[in-house]
C-alpha positions as CSV (number, residue, x, y, z in Angstrom):
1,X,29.9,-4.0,10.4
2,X,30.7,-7.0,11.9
3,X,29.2,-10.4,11.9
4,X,27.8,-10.2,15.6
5,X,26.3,-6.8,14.8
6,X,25.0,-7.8,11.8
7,X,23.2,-10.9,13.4
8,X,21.9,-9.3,15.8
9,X,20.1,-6.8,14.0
10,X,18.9,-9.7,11.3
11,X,17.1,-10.7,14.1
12,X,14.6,-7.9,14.6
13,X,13.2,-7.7,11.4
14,X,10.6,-9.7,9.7
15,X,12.5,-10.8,6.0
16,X,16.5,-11.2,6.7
17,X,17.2,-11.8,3.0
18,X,17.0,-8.5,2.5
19,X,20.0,-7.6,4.2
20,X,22.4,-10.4,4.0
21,X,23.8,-10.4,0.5
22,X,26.0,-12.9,-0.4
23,X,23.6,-14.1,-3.2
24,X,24.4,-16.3,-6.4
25,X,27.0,-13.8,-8.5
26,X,27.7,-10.9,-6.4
27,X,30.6,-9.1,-7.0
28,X,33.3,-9.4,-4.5
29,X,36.9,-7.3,-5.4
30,X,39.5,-6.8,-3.0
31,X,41.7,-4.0,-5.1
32,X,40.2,-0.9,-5.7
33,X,40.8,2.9,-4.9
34,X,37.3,4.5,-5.5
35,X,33.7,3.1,-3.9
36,X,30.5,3.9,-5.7
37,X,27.1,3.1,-3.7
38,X,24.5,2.3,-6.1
39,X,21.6,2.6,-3.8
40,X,17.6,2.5,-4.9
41,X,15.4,4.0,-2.6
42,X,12.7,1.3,-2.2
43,X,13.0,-1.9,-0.7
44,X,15.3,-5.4,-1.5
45,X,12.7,-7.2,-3.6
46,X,11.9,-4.2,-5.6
47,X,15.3,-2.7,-6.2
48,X,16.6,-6.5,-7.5
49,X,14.0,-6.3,-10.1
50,X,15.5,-2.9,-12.0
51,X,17.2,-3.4,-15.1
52,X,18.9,-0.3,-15.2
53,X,20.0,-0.9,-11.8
54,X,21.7,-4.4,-12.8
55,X,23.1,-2.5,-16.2
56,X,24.8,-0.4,-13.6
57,X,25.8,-2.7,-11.2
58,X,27.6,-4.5,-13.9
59,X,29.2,-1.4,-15.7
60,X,30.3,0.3,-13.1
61,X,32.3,-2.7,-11.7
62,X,33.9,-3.5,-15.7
63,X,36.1,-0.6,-14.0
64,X,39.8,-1.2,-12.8
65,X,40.0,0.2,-9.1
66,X,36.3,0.6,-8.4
67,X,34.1,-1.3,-6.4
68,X,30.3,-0.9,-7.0
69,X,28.0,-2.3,-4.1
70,X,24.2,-1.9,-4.1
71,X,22.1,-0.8,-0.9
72,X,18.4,-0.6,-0.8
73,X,15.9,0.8,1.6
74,X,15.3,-0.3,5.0
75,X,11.7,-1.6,5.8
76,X,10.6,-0.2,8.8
77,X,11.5,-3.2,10.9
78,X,14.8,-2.6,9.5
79,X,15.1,1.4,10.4
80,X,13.7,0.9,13.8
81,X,16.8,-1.8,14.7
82,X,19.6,0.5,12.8
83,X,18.1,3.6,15.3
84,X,17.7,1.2,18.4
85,X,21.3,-0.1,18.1
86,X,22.9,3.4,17.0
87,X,23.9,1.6,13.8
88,X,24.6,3.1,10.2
89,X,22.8,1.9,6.8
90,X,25.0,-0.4,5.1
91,X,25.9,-2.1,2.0
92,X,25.0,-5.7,0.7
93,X,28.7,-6.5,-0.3
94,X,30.7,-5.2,2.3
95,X,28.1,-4.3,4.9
96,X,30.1,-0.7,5.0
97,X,28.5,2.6,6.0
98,X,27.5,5.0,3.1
99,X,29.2,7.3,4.4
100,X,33.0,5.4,4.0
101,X,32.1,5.8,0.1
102,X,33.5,7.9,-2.7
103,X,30.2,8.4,-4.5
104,X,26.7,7.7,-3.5
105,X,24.2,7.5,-6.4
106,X,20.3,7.0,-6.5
107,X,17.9,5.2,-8.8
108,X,15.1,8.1,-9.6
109,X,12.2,5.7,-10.6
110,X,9.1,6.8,-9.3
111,X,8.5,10.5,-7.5
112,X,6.9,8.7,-4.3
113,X,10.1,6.9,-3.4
114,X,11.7,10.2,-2.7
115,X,11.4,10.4,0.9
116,X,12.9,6.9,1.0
117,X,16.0,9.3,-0.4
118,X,15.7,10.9,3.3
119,X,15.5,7.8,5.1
120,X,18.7,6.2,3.7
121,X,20.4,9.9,4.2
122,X,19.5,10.3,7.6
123,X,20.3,6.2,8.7
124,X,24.0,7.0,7.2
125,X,24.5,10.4,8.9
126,X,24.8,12.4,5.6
127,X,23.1,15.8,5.2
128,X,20.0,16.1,3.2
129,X,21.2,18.9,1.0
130,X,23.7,19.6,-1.0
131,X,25.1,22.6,0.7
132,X,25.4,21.3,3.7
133,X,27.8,18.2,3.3
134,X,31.6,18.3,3.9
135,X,34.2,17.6,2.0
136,X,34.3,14.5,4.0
137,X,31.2,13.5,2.4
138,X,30.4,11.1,0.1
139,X,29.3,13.0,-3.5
140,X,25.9,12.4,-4.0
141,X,24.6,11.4,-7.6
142,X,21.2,10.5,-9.1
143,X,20.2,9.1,-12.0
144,X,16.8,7.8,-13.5
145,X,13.5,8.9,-15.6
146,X,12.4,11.7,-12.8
147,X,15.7,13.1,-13.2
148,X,13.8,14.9,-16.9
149,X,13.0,17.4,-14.0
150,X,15.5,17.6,-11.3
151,X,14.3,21.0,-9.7
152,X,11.8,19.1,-6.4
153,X,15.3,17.0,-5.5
154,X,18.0,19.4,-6.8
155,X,19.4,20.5,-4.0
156,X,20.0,17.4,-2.3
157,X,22.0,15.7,-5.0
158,X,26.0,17.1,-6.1
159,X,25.4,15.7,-9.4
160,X,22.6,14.5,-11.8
161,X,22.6,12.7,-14.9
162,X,20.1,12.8,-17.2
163,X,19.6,10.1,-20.2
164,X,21.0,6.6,-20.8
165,X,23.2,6.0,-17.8
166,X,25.9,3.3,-19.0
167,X,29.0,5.4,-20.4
168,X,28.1,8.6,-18.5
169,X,28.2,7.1,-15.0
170,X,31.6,5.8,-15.8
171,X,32.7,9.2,-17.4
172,X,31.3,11.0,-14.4
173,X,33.1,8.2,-11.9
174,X,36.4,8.1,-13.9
175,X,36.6,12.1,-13.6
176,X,35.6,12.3,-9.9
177,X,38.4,9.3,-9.3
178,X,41.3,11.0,-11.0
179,X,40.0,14.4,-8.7
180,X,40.8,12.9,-6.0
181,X,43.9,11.7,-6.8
182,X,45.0,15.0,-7.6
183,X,43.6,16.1,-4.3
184,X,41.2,18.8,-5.8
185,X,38.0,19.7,-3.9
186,X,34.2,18.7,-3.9
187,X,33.8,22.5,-6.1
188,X,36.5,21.3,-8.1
189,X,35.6,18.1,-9.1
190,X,32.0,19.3,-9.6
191,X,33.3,21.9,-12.5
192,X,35.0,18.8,-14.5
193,X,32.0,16.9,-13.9
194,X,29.7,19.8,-15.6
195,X,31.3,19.6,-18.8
196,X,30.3,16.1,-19.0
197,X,27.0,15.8,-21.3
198,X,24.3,14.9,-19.7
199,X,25.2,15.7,-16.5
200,X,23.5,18.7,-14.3
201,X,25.3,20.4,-11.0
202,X,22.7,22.0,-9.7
203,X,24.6,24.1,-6.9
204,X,25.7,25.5,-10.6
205,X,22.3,27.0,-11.7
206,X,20.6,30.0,-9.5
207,X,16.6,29.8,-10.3
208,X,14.4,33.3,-10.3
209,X,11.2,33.3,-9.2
210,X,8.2,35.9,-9.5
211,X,6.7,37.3,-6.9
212,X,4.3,34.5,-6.1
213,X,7.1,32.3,-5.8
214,X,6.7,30.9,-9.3
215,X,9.1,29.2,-11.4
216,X,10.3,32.4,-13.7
217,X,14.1,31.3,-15.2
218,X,17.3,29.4,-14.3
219,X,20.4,30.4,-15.4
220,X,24.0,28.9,-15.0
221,X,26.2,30.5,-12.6
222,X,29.7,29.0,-13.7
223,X,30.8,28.8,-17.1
224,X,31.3,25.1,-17.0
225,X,27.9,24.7,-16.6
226,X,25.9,24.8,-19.9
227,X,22.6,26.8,-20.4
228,X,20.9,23.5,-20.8
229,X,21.8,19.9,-20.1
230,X,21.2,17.7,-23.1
231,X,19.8,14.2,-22.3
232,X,23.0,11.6,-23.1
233,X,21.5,8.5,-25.5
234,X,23.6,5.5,-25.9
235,X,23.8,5.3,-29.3
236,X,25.4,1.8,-29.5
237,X,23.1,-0.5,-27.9
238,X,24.1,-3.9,-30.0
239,X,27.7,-3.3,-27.8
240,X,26.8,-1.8,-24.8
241,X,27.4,-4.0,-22.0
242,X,24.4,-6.0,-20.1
243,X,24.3,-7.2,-16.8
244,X,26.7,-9.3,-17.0
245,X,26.5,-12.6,-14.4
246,X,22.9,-11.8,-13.0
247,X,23.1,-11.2,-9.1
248,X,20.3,-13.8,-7.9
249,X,18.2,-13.1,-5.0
250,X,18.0,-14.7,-1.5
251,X,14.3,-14.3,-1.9
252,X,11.5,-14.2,-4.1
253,X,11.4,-10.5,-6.0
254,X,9.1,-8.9,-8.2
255,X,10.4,-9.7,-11.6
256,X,11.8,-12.9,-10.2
257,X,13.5,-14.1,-13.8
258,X,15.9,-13.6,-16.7
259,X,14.7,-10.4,-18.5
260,X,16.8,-8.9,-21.8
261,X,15.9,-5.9,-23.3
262,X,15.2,-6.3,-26.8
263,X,15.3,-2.3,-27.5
264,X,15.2,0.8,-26.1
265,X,12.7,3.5,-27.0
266,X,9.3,3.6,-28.7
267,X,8.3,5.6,-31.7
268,X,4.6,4.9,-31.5
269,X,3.8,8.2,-29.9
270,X,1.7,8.1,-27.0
271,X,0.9,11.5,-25.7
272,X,0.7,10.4,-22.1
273,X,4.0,8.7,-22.2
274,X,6.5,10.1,-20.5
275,X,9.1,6.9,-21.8
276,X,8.1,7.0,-24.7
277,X,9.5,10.8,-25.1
278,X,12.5,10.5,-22.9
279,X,13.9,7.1,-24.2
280,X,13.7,8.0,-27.9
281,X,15.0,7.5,-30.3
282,X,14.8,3.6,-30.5
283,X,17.7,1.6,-30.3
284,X,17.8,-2.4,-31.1
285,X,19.6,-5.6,-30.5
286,X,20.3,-8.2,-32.9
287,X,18.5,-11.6,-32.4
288,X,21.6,-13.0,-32.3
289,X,22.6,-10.8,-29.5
290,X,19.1,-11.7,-27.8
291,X,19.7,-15.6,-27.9
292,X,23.4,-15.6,-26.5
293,X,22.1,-13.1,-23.9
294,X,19.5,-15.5,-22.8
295,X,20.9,-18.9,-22.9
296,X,24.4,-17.2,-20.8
297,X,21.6,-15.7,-18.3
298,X,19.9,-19.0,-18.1
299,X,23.0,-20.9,-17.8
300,X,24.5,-18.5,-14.9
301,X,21.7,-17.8,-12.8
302,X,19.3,-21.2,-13.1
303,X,15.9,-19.2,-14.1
304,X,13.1,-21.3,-15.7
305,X,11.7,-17.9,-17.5
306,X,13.2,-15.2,-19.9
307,X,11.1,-12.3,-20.3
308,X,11.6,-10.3,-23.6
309,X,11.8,-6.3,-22.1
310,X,11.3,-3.0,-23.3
311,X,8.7,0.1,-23.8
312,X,6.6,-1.9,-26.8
313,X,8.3,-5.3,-27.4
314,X,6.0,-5.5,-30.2
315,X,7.3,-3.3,-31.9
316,X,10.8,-5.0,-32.2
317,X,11.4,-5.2,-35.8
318,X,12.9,-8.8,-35.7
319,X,10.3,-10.3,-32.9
320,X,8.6,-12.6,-35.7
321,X,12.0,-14.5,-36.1
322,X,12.9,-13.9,-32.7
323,X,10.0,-15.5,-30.9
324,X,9.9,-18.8,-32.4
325,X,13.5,-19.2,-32.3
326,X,14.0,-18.1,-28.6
327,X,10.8,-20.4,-27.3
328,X,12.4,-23.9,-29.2
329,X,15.2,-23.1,-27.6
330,X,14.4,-22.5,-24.2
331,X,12.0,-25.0,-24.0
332,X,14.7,-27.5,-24.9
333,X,16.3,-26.3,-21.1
334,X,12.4,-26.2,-19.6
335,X,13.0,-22.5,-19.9
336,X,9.4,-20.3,-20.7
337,X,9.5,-17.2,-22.0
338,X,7.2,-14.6,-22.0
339,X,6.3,-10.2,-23.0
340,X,5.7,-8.2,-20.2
341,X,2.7,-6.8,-22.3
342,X,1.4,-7.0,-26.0
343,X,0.8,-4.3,-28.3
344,X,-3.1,-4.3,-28.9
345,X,-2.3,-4.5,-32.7
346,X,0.3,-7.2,-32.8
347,X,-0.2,-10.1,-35.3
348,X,1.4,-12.6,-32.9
349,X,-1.1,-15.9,-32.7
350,X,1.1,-18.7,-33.6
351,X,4.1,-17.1,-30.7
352,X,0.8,-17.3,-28.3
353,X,0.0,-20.9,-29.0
354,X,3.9,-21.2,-28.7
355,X,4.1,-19.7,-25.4
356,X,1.0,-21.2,-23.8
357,X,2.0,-24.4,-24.3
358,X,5.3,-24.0,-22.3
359,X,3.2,-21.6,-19.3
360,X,-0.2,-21.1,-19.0
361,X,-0.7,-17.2,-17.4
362,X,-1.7,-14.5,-18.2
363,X,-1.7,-11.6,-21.0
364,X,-1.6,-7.7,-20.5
365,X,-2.9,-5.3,-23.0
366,X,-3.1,-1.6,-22.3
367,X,-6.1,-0.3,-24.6
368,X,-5.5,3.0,-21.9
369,X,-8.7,4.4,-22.8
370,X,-12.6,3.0,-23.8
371,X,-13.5,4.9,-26.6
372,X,-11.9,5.4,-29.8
373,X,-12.3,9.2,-29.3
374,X,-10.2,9.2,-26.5
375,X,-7.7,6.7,-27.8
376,X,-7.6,9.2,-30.7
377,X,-6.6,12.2,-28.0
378,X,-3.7,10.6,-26.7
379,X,-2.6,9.0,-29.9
380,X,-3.2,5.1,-28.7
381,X,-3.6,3.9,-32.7
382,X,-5.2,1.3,-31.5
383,X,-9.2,0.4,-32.7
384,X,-11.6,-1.8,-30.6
385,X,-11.8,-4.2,-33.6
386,X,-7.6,-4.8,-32.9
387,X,-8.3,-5.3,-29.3
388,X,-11.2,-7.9,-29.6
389,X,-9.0,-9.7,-32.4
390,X,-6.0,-9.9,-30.4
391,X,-7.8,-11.0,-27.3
392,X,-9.8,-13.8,-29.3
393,X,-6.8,-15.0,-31.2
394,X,-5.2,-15.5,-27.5
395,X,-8.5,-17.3,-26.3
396,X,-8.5,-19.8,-29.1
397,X,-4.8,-20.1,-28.3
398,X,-6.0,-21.4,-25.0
399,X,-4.9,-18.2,-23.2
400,X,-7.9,-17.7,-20.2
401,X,-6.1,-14.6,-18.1
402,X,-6.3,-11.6,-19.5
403,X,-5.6,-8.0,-18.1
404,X,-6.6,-4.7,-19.6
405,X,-4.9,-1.1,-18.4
406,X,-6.5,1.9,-18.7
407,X,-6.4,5.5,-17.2
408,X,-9.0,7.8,-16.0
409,X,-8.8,11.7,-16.2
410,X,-7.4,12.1,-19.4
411,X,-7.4,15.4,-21.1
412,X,-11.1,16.3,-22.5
413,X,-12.0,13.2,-21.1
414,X,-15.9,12.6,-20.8
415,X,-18.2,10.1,-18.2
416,X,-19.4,8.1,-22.1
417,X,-15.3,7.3,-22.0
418,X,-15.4,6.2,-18.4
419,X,-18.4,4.1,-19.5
420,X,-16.4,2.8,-22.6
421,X,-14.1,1.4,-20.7
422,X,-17.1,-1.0,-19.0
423,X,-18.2,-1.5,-22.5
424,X,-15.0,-2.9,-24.1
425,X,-14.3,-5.5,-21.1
426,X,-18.1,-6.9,-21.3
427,X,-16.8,-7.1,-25.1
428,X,-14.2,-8.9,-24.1
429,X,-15.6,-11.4,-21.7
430,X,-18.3,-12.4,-24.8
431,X,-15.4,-12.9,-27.0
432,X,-14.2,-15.7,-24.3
433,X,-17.5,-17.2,-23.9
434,X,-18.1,-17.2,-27.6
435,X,-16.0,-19.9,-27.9
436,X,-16.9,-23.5,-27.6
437,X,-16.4,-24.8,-24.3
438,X,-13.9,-28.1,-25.6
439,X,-12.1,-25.2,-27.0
440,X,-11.5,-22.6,-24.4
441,X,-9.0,-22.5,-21.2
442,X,-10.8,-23.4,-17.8
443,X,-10.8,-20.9,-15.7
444,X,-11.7,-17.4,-17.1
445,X,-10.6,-14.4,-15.9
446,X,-10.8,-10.3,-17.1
447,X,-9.2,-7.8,-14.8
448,X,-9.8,-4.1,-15.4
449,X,-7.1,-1.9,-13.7
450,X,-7.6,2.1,-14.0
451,X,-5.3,4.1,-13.0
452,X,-5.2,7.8,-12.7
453,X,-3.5,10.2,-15.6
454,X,-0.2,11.9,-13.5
455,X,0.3,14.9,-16.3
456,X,4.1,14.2,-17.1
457,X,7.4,16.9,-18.3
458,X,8.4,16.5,-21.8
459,X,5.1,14.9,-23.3
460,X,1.9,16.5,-25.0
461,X,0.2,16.7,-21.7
462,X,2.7,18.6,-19.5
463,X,0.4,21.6,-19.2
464,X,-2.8,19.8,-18.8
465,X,-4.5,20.2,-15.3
466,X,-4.6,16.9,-13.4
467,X,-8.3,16.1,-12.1
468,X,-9.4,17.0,-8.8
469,X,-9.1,14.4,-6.0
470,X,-13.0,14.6,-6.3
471,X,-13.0,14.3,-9.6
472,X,-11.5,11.3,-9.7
473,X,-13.3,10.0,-6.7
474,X,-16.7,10.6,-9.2
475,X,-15.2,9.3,-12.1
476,X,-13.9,6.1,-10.6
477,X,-18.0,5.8,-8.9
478,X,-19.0,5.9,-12.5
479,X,-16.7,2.9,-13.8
480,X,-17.5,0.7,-11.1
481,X,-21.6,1.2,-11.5
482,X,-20.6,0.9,-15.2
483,X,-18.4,-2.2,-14.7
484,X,-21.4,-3.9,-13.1
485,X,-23.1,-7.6,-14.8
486,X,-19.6,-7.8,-16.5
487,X,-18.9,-11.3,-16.6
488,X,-15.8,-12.6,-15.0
489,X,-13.9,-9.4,-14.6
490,X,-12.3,-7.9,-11.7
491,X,-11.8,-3.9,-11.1
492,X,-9.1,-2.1,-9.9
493,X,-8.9,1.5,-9.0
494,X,-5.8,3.2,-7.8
495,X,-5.3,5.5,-5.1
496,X,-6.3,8.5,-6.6
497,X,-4.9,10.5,-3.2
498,X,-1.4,9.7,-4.1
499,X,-1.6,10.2,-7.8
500,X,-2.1,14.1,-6.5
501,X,1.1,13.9,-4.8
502,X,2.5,12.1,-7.8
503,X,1.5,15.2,-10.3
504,X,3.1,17.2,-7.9
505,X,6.3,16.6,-7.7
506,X,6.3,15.4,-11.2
507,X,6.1,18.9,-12.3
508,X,7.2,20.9,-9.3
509,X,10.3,23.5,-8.4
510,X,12.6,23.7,-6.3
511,X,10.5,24.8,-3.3
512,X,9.5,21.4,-2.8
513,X,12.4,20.6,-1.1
514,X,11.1,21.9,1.8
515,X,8.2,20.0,1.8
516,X,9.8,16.9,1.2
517,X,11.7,17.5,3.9
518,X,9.3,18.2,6.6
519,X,7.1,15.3,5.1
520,X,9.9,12.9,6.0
521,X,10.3,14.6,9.6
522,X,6.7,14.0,10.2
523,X,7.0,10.3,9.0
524,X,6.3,10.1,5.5
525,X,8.0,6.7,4.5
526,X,7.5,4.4,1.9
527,X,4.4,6.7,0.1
528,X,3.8,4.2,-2.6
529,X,2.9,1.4,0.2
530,X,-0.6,2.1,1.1
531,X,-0.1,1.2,4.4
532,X,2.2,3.7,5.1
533,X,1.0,6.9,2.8
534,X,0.1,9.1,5.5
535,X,-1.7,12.3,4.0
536,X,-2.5,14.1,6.7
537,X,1.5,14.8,7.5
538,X,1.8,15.8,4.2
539,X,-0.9,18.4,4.2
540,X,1.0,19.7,7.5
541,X,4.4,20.0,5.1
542,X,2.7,21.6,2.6
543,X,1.1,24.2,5.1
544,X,4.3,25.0,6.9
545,X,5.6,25.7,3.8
546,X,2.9,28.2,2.7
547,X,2.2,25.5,-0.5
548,X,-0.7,24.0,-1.9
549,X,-0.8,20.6,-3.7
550,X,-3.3,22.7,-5.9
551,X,-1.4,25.3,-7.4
552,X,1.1,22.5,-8.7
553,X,-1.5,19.5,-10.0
554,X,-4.9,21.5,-10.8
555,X,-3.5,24.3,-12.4
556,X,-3.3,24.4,-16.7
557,X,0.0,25.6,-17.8
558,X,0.0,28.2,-20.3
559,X,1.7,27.7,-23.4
560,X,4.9,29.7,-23.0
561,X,4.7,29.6,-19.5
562,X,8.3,29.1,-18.0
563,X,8.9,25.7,-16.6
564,X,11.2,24.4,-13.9
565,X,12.2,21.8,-16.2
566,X,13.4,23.8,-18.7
567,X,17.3,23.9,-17.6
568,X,16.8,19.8,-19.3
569,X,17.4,19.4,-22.9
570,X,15.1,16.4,-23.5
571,X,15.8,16.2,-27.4
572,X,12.1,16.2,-28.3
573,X,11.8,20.3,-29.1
574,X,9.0,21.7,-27.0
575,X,7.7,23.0,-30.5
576,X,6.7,19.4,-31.2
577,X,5.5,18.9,-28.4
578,X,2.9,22.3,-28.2
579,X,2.5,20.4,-32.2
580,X,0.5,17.3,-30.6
581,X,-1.3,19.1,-27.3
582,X,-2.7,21.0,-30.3
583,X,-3.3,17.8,-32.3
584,X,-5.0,16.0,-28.8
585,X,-7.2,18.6,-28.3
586,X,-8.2,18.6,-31.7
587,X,-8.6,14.2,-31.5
588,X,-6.4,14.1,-34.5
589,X,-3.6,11.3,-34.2
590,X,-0.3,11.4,-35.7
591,X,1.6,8.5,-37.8
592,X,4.3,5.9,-35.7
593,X,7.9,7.5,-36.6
594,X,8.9,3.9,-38.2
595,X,6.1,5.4,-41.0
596,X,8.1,8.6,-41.7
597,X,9.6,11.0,-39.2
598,X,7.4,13.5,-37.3
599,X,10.2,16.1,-36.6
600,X,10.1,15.7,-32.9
601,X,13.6,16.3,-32.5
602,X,13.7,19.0,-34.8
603,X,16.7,20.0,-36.7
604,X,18.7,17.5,-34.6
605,X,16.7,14.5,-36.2
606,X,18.7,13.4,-39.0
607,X,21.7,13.3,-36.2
608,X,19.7,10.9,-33.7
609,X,16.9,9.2,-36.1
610,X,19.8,7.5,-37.8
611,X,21.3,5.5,-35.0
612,X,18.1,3.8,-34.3
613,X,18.9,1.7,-38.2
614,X,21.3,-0.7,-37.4
């Protein structure tokens, strides 16, 4: 696109930085014989904020001959000025068409980005599925957590990788490169990507149904393709590249800071956790590792925060060393640091008296549920006692903001666990009050966010039944009467609607593709912005397409019940998994793996256990 063009479309929409490029550290190469898109299908400011997006970013470009660039969703402003002018999508490096690419690959994050998918498709004049593209175009790849079940998206995407994305994206992008210099064809290259582990081709797989149009079996078609597609894990994280220089944004973003992850993985064992499955088992850096990574981040990008990431950083075995370390260090440069959220249970007060004295904010805990019942059913391990000490210890540390998450809808979930969850933060706010006034933070302040429980593949709860819209509606009625007189706090409920839509296509099949598609013809964009979720167009997709949002959210799985998910090899054995929906129902709670090993990769433990001990 040239400059002209590009101006004049910068022009029409409301926030130009997200379109310009050119930031602090972007790549730039001039020799190369193979282009890789790395697009993420929601806006600038969002995209810029994934880690695994910047992993990639970096990886992808170590490689002699290829050029990674990054593209992001158009806001609406955005789409409307592309359409007007008769202008493609483009990329932030070289502001070329997606379509001019080699390989186009997607960041699956979160289901209700998938019609962004569509809009990013359409805009660059490549078919929506699969079987409809050219050998003139691009090969389509996606990658991410939703990818644990690929059937609602399969056939729009050539290729998906599931599991840790750093050496399989390369493999996969290496293979496809030396295809086309033999000249082979898109079916060609697709059968030496297959025997890739990890990856899935799903024009590869034929599904059966019943004669409802259920899920019944899928079964491989080629004999490159395997039966099923074991999740890759990147057993070497202390190695494994980062991200390199950090690209730094024209404008603010979400996560608008230097961020290392500390680990990968969790073993505590939260039933409702879908990361905390798919990302075992847990892999660590070195402190050492940790404090170069940080002061060459700080020193290349000009940040005044490093946040220390991952799934429970808590739980990072070296974090008591770490912290004190990594805060006299970077507040030598001015530099805070802070933990994206706290494990309830964490012994951590002289790091929070550490911390608030560089950066007053606040703290997150997640006690998820009210009572110690339900934190018992979805295996929390967490007692009241550990939240009220950990929130008073950050008090007295002068700490005055703190946030607590928790879900409504939970499996056997009663209105006395809704009401727990009132209870607990009025426990809270006395444990701030009960401290003398000389000695507490100015300026108090408790919020309460509930969300609703989306029932997840490869956890404990993947056959649970999700509430009913109503339901939910009740439940979240009974919090906020319940929630009423407590002192300082703040409530937030989230849209139940589009956790419905969520559950769906979190466990759905391949009909959904249909849907989807008709959802994005009758305007569905940008479903996770509440000012744009438009319900009522998807009812009408679901209708044409003689589906209900019912049959795939309310409905209880039965235990041996095929799933469409089922072509993934997760690790976690589905025997361990039936192990602990047992176990929940039951309100029995079973041991962190770092206190012996539960067996949830069955006889494939001892193989993957192992790497996790550096």
């Amino acid at each position: 696109m040239d400059s002209v063009t590009l101006e004049k479309l910068l022009l029409q929409v409301e926030k130009p930085a997200r379109y310009i490029g050119h930031e602090w550290n972007m790549i730039e190469k001039t020799e190369y014989d193979y282009r890789f898109a790395l697009c993420f299908p929601d806006v600038y400011e969002i995209g810029m904020s994934h880690m695994g997006s910047r992993i990639l970013y970096h990886t992808i470009n170590l490689l002699d001959g290829v050029y990674c660039e990054r593209c992001y969703a158009p806001w609406t402003d955005m789409e409307a000025a592309l359409r007007n002018m008769g202008e493609p999508l483009f990329t932030m490096e070289t502001k070329s068409p997606l379509k001019a690419f080699d390989m186009v690959g997607f960041s699956l994050l979160y289901e209700m980005c998938y019609t962004n998918i569509l809009t990013m498709l359409d805009l660059s004049g490549i078919p929506f599925r699969a079987g409809e593209r050219s050998e003139s175009d691009p090969i389509l790849l996606a990658g991410g957590p939703c990818t644990v079940n690929p059937e609602p998206v399969a056939e729009l995407f050539d290729v998906i990788c599931i599991g840790d994305g750093e050496e399989m994206n390369n493999e996969v992008i290496e293979a496809a490169r030396k295809a086309k210099r033999e000249g082979l064809t898109k079916r060609e290259t697709l059968k030496r990507l297959a025997s890739i582990e990890g990856v899935y081709i799903p024009a590869f797989y034929q599904v059966e149904t019943d004669e409802a149009g259920r899920f019944r079996s899928i079964r491989p078609t080629e004999p490159e393709a395997p039966e099923r597609v074991k999740r890759r894990v990147l057993r070497d994280l202390e190695h494994a590249p980062y991200v390199g220089k950090q690209v730094v944004p024209n404008m603010s973003i979400v996560h608008d800071r230097v961020a290392i992850e500390v680990m990968r993985g969790c073993t505590r064992g939260c039933r409702f956790c879908q990361a905390g499955y798919i990302y075992r088992p847990v892999r660590e850096r070195s402190e050492e590792t940790l404090l170069r990574q940080a002061h060459e981040l700080v020193a290349c990008t000009g940040y005044d925060e490093v946040s220390l990431l991952s799934l429970s950083t808590g739980d990072y075995s070296e974090l008591r060393t770490l912290l004190p370390r990594i805060i006299d260090e970077m507040t030598e440069q001015r530099v805070s640091v802070s933990l994206p959220s706290l494990r309830i249970d964490s012994d951590l007060r002289q790091e929070l008296e550490k911390m608030q004295s560089i950066r007053k904010g606040g703290l997150t805990f997640a006690p998820e549920a009210g009572t110690q019942r339900m934190r018992d059913v979805i295996n929390k391990n967490v007692t009241e006692e550990d939240l009220l000490r950990a929130v008073t210890d950050a008090f007295e540390a002068g700490w005055c903001g703190v946030k607590l998450y928790f879900m409504i809808g939970l499996p056997t979930e009663t209105d006395e666990d809704i009401e727990g969850i009132a209870d607990l933060a009025r426990k809270v706010s006395r444990c701030y009050y009960s401290i003398p006034k000389e000695k507490r933070g100015a300026g108090y302040r408790l919020t309460v966010s509930a969300s609703t429980f989306v029932p997840k593949p490869w956890t404990a709860f993947q056959w649970s039944a999700q509430s009913t819209l109503e339901e939910i509606r009740r439940k979240q009625q009974v919090l906020k009467n319940a929630m009423k007189g407590v002192r300082g706090a703040e409530l937030h409920c989230h849209p139940s609607v589009l956790s419905v839509l969520e559950a769906v296509f979190s466990r759905g099949d391949r009909r959904l593709v249909n849907v989807l598609i008709d959802a994005y013809r009758n305007g569905c964009r940008f479903d996770s912005w509440a000012e744009h979720f438009k319900p009522d167009a998807w009812d009408a997709a679901f209708e044409k397409n003689g589906l209900t949002k019912d049959e795939y959210a309310y409905r209880e799985r039965e235990i041996g019940e095929p799933l469409p998910w089922s072509v993934v090899d997760a690790l976690v054995t589905e025997s361990y998994l039936r192990r602990e929906w047992k176990r929940a129902e039951e309100a029995k709670t079973t041991k962190d793996c770092r206190q012996g090993c539960n067996g949830c990769f069955g006889e494939q433990c001892e193989n993957y256990c192992r790497i996790s001990k550096r």
